[in-house]
N, C-alpha and C positions, 0 to 999 in steps of 0.2 A: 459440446460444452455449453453449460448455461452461467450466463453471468447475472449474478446475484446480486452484485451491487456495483457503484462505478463514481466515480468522482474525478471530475476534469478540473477541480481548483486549480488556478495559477498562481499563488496569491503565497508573499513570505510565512512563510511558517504552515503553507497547506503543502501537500504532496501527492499530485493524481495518481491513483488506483483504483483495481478494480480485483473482487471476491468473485470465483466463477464456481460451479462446481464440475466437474469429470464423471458425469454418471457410468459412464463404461468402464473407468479405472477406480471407481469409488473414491473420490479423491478432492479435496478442494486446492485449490489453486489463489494462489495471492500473487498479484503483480503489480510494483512498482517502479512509477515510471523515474529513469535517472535523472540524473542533472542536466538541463537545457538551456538553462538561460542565466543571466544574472542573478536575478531573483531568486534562482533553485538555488545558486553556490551563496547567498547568505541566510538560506534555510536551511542547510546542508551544512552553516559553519556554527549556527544557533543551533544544531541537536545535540539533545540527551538521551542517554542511553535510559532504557524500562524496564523493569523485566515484567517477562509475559508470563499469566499463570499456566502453570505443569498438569494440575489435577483436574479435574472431572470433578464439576459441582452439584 
């Protein structure tokens, strides 16, 4: 697996993740990290819902 991108912010209203890709299963991988701390559960009570786009631009 190769990780493509990565962010360790701890910070209200940031959320660490990280984009990797799965060359063996052709596949990308998005993982985000849950709530850990205080600061995650008033960035976790501050979210809004997005919508993500569906099409191929």
């Amino acid at each position: 697996m190769e990780i493509v991108f990565a962010t360790y912010h701890v910070e209200i209203g940031e959320t660490p993740f990280f984009v990797a890709l799965d060359h063996e299963k052709r596949t990308i991988v998005i993982s985000i990290r849950g709530t850990l701390s205080l600061q995650d559960v008033v960035t976790d009570l501050n979210a809004e819902a997005d919508q993500l786009p569906t099409e191929p631009r």
